[in-house]
C-alpha positions in Angstrom: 106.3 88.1 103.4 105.4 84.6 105.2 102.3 83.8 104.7 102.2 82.4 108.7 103.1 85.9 109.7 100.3 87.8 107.0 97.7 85.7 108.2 98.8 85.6 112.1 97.7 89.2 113.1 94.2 89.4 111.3 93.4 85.7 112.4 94.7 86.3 115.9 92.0 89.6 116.2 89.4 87.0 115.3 89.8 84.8 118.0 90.4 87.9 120.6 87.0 89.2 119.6 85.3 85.9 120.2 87.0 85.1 123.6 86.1 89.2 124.5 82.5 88.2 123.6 82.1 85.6 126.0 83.7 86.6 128.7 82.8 90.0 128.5 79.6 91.1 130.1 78.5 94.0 127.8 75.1 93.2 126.3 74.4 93.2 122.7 73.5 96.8 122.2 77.4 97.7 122.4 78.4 95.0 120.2 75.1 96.0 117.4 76.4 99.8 118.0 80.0 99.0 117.2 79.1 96.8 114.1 77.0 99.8 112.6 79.8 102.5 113.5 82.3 100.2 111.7 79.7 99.4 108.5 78.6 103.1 107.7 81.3 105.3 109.0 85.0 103.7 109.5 84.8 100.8 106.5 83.6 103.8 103.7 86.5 105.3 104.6 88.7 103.3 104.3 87.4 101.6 100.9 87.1 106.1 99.7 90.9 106.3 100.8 92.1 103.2 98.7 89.9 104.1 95.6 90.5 107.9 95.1 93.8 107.0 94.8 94.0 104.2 92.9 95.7 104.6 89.1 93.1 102.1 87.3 94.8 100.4 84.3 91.6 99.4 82.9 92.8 96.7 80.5 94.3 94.6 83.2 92.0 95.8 85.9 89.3 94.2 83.3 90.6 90.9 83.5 91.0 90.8 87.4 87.1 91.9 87.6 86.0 89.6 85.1 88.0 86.7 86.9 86.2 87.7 90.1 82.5 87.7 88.7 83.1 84.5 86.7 84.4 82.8 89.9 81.9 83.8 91.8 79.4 82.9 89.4 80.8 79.2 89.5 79.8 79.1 93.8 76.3 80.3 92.6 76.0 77.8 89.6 77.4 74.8 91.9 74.7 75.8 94.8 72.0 75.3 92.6 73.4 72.3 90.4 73.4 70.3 94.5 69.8 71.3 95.8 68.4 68.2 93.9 70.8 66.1 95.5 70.7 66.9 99.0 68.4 66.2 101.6 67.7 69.6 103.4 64.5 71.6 103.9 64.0 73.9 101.2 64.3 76.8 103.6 67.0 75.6 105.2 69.2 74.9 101.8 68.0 78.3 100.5 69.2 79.9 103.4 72.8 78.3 103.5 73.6 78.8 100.0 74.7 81.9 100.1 77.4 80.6 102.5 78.8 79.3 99.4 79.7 82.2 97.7 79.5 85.5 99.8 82.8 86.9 101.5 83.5 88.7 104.8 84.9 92.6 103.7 86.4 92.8 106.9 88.4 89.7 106.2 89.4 91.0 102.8 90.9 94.6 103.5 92.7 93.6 106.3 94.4 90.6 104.5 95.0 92.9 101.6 96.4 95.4 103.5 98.9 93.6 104.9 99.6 91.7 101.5 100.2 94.9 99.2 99.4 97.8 101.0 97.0 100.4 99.6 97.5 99.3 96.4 96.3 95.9 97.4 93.2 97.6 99.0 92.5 99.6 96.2 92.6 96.3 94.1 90.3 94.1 96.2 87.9 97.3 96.8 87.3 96.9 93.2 85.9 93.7 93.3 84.0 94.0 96.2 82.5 96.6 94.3 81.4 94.5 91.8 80.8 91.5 94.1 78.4 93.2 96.7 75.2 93.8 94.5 76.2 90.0 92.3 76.1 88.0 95.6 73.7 90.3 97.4 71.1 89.7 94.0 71.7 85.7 94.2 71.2 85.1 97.5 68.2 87.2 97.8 67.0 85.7 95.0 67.5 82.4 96.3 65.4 83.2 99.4 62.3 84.8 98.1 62.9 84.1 94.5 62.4 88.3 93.4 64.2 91.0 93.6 61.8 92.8 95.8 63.7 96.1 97.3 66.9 95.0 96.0 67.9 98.0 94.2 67.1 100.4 96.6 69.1 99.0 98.9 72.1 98.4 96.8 71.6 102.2 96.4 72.2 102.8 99.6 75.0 100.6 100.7 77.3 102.4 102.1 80.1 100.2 100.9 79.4 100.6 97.1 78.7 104.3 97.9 82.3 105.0 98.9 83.7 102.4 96.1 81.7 104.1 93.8 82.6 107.7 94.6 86.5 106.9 95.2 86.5 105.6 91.6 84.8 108.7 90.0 87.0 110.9 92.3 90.2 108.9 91.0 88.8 109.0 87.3 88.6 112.5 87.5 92.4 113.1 87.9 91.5 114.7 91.6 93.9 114.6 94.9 92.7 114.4 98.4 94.2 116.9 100.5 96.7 116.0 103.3 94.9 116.5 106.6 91.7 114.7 104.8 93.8 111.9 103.7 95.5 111.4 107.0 91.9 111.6 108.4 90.7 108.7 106.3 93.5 106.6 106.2 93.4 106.8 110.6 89.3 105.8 110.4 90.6 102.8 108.0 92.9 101.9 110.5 90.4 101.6 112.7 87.9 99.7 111.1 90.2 96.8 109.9 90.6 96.4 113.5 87.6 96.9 114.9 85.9 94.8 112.1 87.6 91.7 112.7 86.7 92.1 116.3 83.2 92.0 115.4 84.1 89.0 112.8 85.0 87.1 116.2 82.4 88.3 118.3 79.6 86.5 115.9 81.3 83.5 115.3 78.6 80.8 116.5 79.6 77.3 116.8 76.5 75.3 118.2 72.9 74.3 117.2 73.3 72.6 114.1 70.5 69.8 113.6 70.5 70.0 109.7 72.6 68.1 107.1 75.8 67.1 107.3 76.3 66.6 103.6 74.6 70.0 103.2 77.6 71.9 105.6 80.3 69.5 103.4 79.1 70.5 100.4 78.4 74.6 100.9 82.2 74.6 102.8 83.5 72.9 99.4 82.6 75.1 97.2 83.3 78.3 99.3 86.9 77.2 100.5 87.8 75.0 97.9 85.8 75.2 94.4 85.5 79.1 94.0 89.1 80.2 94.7 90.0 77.2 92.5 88.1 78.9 89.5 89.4 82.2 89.9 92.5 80.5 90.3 92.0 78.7 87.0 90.7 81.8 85.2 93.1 84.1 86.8 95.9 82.2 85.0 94.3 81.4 81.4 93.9 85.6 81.5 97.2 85.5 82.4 96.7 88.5 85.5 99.9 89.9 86.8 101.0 88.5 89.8 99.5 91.1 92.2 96.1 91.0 90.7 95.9 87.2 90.7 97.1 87.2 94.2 94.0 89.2 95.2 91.6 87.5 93.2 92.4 84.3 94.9 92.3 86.1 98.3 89.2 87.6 97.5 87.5 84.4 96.5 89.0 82.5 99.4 87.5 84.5 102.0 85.6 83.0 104.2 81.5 84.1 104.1 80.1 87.6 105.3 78.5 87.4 108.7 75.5 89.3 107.3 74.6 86.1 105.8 72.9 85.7 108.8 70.9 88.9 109.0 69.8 88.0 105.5 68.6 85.1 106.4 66.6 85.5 109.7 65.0 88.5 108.3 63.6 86.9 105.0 62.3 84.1 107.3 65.2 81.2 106.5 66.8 79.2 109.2 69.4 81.5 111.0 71.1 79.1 113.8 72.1 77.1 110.6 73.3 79.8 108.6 75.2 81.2 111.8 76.7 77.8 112.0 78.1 78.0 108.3 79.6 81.2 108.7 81.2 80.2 111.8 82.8 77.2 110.8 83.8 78.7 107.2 85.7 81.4 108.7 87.9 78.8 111.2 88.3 76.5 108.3 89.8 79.4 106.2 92.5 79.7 108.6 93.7 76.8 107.1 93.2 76.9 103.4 93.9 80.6 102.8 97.5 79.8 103.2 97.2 76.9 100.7 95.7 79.2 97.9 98.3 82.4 99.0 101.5 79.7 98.3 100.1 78.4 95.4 99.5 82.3 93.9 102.7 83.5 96.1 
């Protein structure tokens, strides 16, 4: 498939929801009650759907999670390695470095949908599995420094719920019954669309006053350094060509918009976080399609 047209339809969903936002007049109580319908009801589904039926080969399915983590691991290393080095508030640095290595879920089913289908769902599901409660655990840690009620709510996030329990209903050899199956896979539909919507509808492009080198160097690693490791990785552990598609994809993604929620409600600096987000995800645009023809 051309990676112009792959990219095309997702990105063009993006823009539509941020030029619906501002020139639609209807308040931010629709646009809150939409996110949460996606987030707890439509997204599970879809990310139950891909799982349950997912045939796990575990050897190489090992490899493409252990790619994922290290990479990831790399963006958290490389935030800390810079804070010496750059002039920011602490707050403020704290607060963005998640930016670095977080990724939009929205972003990543739909792209991996239209890449390989369910099986390319099934395969990125995996490693948000396994990437939620890692990036969720480092960036809380890297606001408040403890784990506070971390656990609990990793426990309830609906995401890993329906990850979790697709995997255990896959492992136990079960099949999901046709009208249930259709069922899911229409809500799935639905939230790949509706979430990258809601991806447009909180992209935020003004109020930055903090440091340029700071933006630069979180945008680096995020777009540049972390898909370059699992790139890197992804080779030496020689993945098959699917898997280290996906694993580039996944660690290419632009950064979750709940980066911001994170941050404003453990006291950081929101309007610069926002700001990261924003201009991450318009920036991936561009190198998404680098990293999908180098792995194509």
């Amino acid at each position: 498939m051309n990676i112009i047209n792959l990219l095309l339809p997702d990105f063009s969903l993006i823009f539509l929801g941020m030029f619906v936002y501002r020139i639609s007049n209807w308040g931010e109580a629709f646009w809150t009650g939409m996110e949460k319908l996606v987030y707890y009801q439509l997204f599970p589904a879809l990310l139950f759907y891909s799982t349950a039926r997912l045939q796990l080969d575990l050897a190489s399915t090992g490899k493409l999670l252990q790619t994922g983590v290290l990479a990831l691991l790399c963006g958290i290393a490389l935030t800390w390695i810079g804070k010496p080095f750059i002039k920011a508030s602490p707050m403020t640095y704290e607060s963005g470095m998640q930016t670095a290595y977080r990724f939009n879920s929205y972003i990543a089913l739909a792209l991996a949908s239209r890449l390989a289908g369910d099986q390319g769902v099934g395969l990125m599901a995996l490693l948000l599995g396994f990437g939620v409660p890692l990036c969720n655990a480092a960036a809380v840690h890297a606001l408040a420094h403890k784990s506070g009620n971390l656990l609990a709510e990793l426990a309830r996030n609906p995401l890993l719920i329906a990850t979790a329990s697709g995997l255990l209903f896959s492992a136990a050899g079960l099949h999901l019954p046709e009208f249930i199956g259709v069922a899911l896979s229409r809500l799935g539909s639905a939230s790949i669309a509706l979430g990258l919507l809601m991806v447009g509808a909180g992209l935020r492009l003004s109020g930055l006053r903090e440091s340029k080198l700071m933006v630069a160097y979180f945008t680096v690693i995020k777009l540049v350094a972390v898909p370059a490791a699992a790139y890197f990785i992804g080779t030496v552990l020689a993945l098959p060509q699917l898997q280290l598609q996906i694993v580039v994809l996944f660690c290419a993604l632009p950064t979750a918009s709940s980066a911001y929620i994170l941050a404003t409600r453990m006291g950081g600096n929101g309007p610069a976080t926002a700001f990261l987000i924003s201009l991450g995800t318009l920036l991936s645009a561009l190198t998404i399609p680098f990293w999908l023809a180098l792995v194509h």
